[in-house]
Structures are given as structure tokens and as C-alpha cells.
VEXDREN-2710 file (C-alpha; in Angstrom, 1 decimal):
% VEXDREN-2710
k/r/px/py/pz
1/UNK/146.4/84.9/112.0
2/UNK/148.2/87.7/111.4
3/UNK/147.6/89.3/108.0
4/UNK/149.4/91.6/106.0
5/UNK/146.8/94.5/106.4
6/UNK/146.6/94.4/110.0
7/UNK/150.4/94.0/110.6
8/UNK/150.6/97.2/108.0
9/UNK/147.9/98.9/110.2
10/UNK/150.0/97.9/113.7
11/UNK/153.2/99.0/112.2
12/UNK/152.8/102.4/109.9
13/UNK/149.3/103.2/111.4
14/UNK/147.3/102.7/107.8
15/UNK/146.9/99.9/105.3
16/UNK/149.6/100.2/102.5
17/UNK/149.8/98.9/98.4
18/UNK/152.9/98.1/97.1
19/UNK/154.2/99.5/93.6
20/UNK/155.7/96.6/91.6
21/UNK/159.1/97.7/89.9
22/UNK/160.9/96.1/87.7
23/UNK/164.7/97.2/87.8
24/UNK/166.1/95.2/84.8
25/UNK/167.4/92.6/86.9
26/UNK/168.4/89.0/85.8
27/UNK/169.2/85.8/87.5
28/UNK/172.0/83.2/88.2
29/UNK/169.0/80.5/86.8
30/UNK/169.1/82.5/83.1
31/UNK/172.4/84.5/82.8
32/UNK/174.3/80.9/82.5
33/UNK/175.8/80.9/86.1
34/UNK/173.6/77.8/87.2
35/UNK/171.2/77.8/84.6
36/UNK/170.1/79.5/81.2
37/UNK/166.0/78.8/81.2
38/UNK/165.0/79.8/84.5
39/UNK/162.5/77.8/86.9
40/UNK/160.5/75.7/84.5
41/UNK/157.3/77.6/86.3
42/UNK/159.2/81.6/85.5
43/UNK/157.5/83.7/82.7
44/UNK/159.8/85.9/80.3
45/UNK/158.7/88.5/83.2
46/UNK/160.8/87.1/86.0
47/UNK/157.6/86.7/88.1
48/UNK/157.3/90.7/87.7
49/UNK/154.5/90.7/84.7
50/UNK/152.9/93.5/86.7
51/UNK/155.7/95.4/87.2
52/UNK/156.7/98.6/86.1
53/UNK/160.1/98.8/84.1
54/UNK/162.9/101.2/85.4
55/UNK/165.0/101.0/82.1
56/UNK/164.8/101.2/78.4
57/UNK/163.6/98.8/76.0
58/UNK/165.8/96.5/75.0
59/UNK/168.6/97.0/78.5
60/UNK/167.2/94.1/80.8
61/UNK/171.1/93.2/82.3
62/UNK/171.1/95.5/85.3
63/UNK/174.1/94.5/86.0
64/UNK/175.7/96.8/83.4
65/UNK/172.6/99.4/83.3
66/UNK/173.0/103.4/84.8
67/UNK/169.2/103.3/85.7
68/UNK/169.0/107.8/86.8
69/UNK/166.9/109.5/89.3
70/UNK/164.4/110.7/87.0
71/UNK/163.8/107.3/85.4
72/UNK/163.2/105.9/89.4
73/UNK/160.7/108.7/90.0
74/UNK/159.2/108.6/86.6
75/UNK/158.5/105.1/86.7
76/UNK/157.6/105.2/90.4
77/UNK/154.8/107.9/89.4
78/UNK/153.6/105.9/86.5
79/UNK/152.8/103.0/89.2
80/UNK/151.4/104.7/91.7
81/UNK/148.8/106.1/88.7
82/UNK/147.9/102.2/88.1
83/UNK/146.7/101.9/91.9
84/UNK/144.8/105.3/91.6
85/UNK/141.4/104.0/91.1
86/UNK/141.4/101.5/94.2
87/UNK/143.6/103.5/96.5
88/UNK/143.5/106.9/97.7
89/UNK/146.7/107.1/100.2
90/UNK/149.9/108.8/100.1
91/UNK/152.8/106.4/101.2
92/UNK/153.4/103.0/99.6
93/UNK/156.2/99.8/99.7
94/UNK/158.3/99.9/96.9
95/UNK/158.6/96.3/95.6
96/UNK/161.3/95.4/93.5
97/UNK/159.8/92.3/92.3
98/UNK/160.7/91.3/88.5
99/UNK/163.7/88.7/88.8
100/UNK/166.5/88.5/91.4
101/UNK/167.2/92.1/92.8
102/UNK/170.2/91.7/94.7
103/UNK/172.4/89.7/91.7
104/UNK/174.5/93.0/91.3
105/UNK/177.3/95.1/92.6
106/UNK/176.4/96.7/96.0
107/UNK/177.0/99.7/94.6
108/UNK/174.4/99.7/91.9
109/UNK/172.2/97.9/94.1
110/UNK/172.6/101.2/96.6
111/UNK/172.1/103.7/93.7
112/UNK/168.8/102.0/92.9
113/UNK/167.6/101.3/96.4
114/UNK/168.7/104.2/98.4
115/UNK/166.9/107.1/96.5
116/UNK/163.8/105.0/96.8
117/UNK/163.6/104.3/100.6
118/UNK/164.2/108.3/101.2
119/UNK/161.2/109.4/99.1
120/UNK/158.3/110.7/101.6
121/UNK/155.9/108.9/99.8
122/UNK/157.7/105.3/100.5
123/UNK/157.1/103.5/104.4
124/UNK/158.7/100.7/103.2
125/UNK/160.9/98.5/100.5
126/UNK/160.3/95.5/99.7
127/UNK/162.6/93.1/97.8
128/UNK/162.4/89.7/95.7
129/UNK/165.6/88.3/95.7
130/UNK/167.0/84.3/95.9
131/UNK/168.6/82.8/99.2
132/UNK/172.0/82.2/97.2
133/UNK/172.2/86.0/95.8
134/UNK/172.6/87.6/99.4
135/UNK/176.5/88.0/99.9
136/UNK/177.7/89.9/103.5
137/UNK/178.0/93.4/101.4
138/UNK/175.0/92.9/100.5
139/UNK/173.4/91.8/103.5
140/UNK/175.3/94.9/105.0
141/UNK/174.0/97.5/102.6
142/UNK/170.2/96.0/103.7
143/UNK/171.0/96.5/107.3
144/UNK/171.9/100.1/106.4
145/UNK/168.7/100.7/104.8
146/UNK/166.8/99.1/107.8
147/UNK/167.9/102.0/109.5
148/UNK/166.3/104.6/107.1
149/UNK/163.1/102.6/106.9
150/UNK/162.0/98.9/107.4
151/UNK/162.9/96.4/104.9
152/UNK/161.5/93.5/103.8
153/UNK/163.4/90.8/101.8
154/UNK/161.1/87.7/99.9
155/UNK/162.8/84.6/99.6
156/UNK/161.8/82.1/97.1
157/UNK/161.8/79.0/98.5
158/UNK/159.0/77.1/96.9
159/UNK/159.6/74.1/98.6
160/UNK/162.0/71.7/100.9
161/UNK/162.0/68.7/99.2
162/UNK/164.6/68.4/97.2
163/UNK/163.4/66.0/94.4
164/UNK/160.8/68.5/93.5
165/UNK/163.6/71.4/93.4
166/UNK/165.8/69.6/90.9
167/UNK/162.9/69.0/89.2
168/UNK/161.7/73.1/89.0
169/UNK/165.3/73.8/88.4
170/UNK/165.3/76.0/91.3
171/UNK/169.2/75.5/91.7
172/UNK/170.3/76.1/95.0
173/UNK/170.0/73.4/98.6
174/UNK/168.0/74.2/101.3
175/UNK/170.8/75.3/103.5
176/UNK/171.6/78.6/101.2
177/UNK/167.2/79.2/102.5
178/UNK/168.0/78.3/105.9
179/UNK/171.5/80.5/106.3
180/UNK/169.9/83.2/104.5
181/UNK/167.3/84.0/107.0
182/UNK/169.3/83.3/109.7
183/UNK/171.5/86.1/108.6
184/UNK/168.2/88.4/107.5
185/UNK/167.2/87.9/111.1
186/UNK/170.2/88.7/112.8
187/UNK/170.3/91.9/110.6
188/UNK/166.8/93.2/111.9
189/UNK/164.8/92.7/108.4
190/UNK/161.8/91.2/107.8
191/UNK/161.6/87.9/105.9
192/UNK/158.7/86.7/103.7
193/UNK/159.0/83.4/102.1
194/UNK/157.3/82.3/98.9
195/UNK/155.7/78.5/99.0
196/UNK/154.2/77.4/95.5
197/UNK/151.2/75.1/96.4
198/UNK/150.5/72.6/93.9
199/UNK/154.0/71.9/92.4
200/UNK/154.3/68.5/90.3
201/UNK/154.4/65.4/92.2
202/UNK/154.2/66.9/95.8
203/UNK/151.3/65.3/98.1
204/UNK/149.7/67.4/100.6
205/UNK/151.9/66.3/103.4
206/UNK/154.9/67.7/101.5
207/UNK/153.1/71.0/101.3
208/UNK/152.5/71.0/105.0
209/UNK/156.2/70.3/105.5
210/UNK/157.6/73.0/103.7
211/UNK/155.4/75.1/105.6
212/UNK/156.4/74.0/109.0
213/UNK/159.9/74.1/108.1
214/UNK/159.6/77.5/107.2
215/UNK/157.8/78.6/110.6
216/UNK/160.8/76.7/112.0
217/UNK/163.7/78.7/110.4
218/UNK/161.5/81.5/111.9
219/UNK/160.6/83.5/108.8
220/UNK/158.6/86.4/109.8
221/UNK/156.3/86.0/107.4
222/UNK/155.0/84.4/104.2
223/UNK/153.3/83.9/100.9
224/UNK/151.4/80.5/100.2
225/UNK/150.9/80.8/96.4
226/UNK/148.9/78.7/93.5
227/UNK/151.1/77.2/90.9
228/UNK/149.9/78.9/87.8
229/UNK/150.8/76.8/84.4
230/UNK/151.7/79.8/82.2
231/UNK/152.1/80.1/78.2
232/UNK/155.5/80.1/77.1
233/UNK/157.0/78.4/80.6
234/UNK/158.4/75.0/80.4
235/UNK/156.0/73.9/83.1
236/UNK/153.4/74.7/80.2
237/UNK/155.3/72.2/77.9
238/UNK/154.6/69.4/80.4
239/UNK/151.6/70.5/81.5
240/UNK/150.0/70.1/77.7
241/UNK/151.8/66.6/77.5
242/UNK/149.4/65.7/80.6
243/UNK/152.9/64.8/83.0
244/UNK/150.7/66.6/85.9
245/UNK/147.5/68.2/87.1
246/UNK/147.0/71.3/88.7
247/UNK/144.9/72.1/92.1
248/UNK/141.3/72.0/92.1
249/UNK/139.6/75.1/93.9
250/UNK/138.8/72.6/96.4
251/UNK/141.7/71.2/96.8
252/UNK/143.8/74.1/96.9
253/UNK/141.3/75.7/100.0
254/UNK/142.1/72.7/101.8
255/UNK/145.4/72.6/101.6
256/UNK/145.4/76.5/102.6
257/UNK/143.3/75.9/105.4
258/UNK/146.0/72.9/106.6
259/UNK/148.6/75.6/106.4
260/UNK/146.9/78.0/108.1
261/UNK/146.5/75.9/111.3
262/UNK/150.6/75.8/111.1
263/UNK/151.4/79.4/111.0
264/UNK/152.1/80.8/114.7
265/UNK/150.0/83.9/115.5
266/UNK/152.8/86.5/115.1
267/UNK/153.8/85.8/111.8
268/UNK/152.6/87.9/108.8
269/UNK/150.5/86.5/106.1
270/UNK/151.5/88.2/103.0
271/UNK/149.7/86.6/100.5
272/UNK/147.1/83.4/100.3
273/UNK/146.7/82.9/96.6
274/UNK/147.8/85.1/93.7
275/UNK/146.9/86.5/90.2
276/UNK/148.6/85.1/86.9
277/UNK/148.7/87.2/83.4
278/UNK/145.1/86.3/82.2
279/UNK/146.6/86.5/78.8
280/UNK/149.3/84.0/79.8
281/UNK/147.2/81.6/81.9
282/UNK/146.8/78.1/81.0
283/UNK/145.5/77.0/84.2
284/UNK/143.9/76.3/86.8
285/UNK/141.4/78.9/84.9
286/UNK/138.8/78.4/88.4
287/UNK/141.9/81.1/90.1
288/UNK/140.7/83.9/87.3
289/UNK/137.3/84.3/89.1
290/UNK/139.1/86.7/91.8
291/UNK/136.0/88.4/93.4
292/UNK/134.9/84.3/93.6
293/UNK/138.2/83.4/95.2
294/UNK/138.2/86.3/97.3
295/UNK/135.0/85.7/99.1
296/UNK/135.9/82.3/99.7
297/UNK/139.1/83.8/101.2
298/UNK/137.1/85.8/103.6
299/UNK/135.0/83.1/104.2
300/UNK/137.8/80.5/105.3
301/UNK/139.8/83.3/107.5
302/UNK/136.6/84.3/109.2
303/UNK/135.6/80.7/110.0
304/UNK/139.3/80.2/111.4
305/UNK/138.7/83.4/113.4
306/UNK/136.0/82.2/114.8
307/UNK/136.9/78.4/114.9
308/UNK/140.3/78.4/115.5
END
């Protein structure tokens, strides 16, 4: 298995951290184009709770926001102070994470993404964004940026079936996911794709499936993440009427493990589990022990090192 550390090590010479950015951004799922409450599992924060905001108070519609040099460098050095304590290089991947970061004009998309790549202290950038929000300008302008330094674009797909994406509200088919990194591929960038493990109603098998598929639309790498139930989300409102259960720690490992036997050896494991807001958290509260989950992270990669 390739992880994300060792492909960073292989292809910049040094393990990197990204610095989460949140660039105001909204989405085709809340701004009334296909939807106004988001994916029932979305907090207010657009999946970027962590993330540091490039704009004022109050000016979330990026669309129409001037977002200036300084507030990109400010903001870039107020993240890079967050990871101080637990990192000690001098080059990071900016990660425009919070919400869909390519649902605007090329042109502002360019004025925020541009000045970023050419800092000296950014190897990479790194960008959330949904398969239906990547028009041929856009693709284009990513491809142009390629050249300055790699790019990576994350996908969220979630899952293939599509009973369980009506049901998320995730509002696009599975052909937009599969054309999408078709056309990320043929540009030269690097796709990650985002699996939630543990959505409502989906057995194990349909987890493996999703998985396979994306190893078979030939996504160059990938994040397997734990469905969080947080506060304020309406996966929280059914969650407190009892309509589903989340993962147990067991289970979930088990599941991971299953994927893990799936992935072919080249592509890059981004991500195995993730963090949710502890303040927002409903469940599964086992996933707040981190140092807990970690070990038992460790644990199951070095047995499949070893194993197989």
C-alpha cells in the first residue's frame, strides 16, 4: 500500500502537511441550483470546519468576493502557525477544502489559485471540488497550473449506488464522477476520491463496490472516511429518530481492512479515517479516541505489510 507519506516522500523528497483554506466558496447543493440544504451529512462548514477563512465575516458567496493578496498570505500564515507545534518544515499543500472550490468564474478561480501555487513555501495545491463543477475552462486553467506545480483535485464521490445518493442528496449520476476523472487524467492531475464508509442502508458489499469502481475509473488515489453524524446536519435529525446506526470500531476496521486488499499498489492512500468537530460530534464517539484509532491504524497496515 501506498500511503500518502511515502508517495509525498517519493515525489517532493520530505513528508508534507497540508494548510486547510477556506476561500468562501459555496455549492450548486445550497445556492438553489440543485439543492438549497446541502448533503444531509454537510456541516454549516462545507466539510472545511478546520479551515482557515480567506474573507470577511459575513462574505461566504465567492462567487462575488475580491479575496486580495494580502488576505491569501495573511491567512496562509495564520495556518501554517496552527501546524507549528507538530511540524517543523518549510513547504506545504495548500488545500482548498471548505465547500466546492471550482463553482466560480475561471478568472476568480485563477486570482485565488495562481498566487498560491507560486509561493516558495507551497510543493503542491490541493483542491475539493464536486465531479459536476469541473467545466473545460476550468479543467484547462488546472492543467495550466499542473505545469507550475503538481495538482491534486478531490472528488467527492461518496458512493455508486444510486439509491443511497438520492438518499444523501448528493445531486449529480455517477457518470459526471466517471467523466470527470477521465478528463483529470488526461490533463496530468492527480485524483483523490472521497468514500464515506458507513452511509445509511449500505451493506458491506456496497462499500467494497464503490471501492473497486473507483480503482476501476483509475483514480490515483483516495480517501476512505467514517460517516460522522454531526449536530446541526440533517443526517443528525435521523440519526436521533433511530432511522440508522453508525459503524462500530469493529466494524469499521473490518470494512477498512476489506478495502484495503482492493486498492492496487500504486495508488495513494490519502486518508483511512478522519476527525469530526468534537464539539459538533454526535457519533460514533469510539472515532474521538485518535491516539486509540491511530495505533490500531498502525496496527492493521503493518499486519497487511507483513501479511499481505
Amino acid at each position: 500500500m501506498l500511503t500518502f507519506n511515502d508517495y509525498c516522500k517519493k515525489v517532493f523528497g520530505e513528508k508534507l502537511y497540508k494548510i486547510s483554506l477556506d476561500a468562501g466558496m459555496t455549492c450548486p447543493n445550497r445556492d438553489g441550483t440543485k439543492g438549497t440544504r446541502g448533503c444531509i451529512f454537510c456541516s454549516e462548514g462545507g466539510s472545511g470546519d478546520f479551515a482557515e477563512p480567506l474573507y470577511d465575516e459575513g462574505r461566504r458567496d465567492a462567487r462575488s468576493v475580491n479575496i486580495c493578496r494580502a488576505t491569501l498570505d495573511e491567512s496562509i500564515e495564520r495556518a501554517k502557525a496552527r501546524l507549528s507545534k507538530k511540524y517543523h518544515g518549510t513547504r506545504y499543500i495548500a488545500y482548498f477544502q471548505a465547500y466546492t472550490n471550482t463553482y466560480a468564474p475561471v478568472e476568480h478561480l485563477r486570482s485565488l489559485f495562481l498566487p498560491v501555487i507560486l509561493r516558495e513555501d507551497i510543493a503542491a495545491l490541493s483542491v475539493a471540488t464536486r465531479p459536476d463543477c469541473l467545466p473545460d475552462d476550468v479543467i484547462a486553467l488546472l492543467r495550466e497550473l499542473n505545469t507550475i506545480k503538481p495538482v491534486f483535485v478531490e472528488l467527492g464521490l461518496q458512493t455508486i449506488h444510486e439509491r443511497t445518493a438520492a438518499c444523501i442528496r448528493r445531486g449529480y449520476p455517477l457518470s459526471d464522477y466517471d467523466r470527470a476523472v477521465r478528463l483529470l487524467n488526461a490533463a496530468g492531475i492527480h485524483v483523490i476520491t472521497h468514500v464515506i464508509l458507513g452511509l445509511p442502508g449500505e451493506s458491506k458489499e456496497d462499500m467494497l463496490a464503490t471501492v473497486t469502481h473507483v480503482c476501476n475509473a483509475k483514480s490515483g488515489g483516495i480517501k476512505l472516511q467514517l460517516l460522522h453524524v454531526l449536530k446541526g446536519t440533517d443526517l443528525a435529525e435521523e440519526y436521533e429518530y433511530g432511522a440508522f446506526l453508525t459503524l462500530s470500531e469493529d466494524a469499521y476496521f473490518d470494512i477498512l481492512e476489506a478495502c484495503c486488499h482492493i486498492l492496487p499498489d500504486d495508488m495513494v492512500v490519502h486518508r483511512l479515517t478522519g476527525d469530526g468537530p468534537r464539539a459538533l460530534l454526535l457519533a460514533p464517539l469510539w472515532s474521538t479516541d485518535k491516539k486509540h484509532v491511530l495505533n490500531r491504524l498502525n496496527l492493521m497496515l503493518e499486519d497487511l505489510k507483513n501479511n499481505g
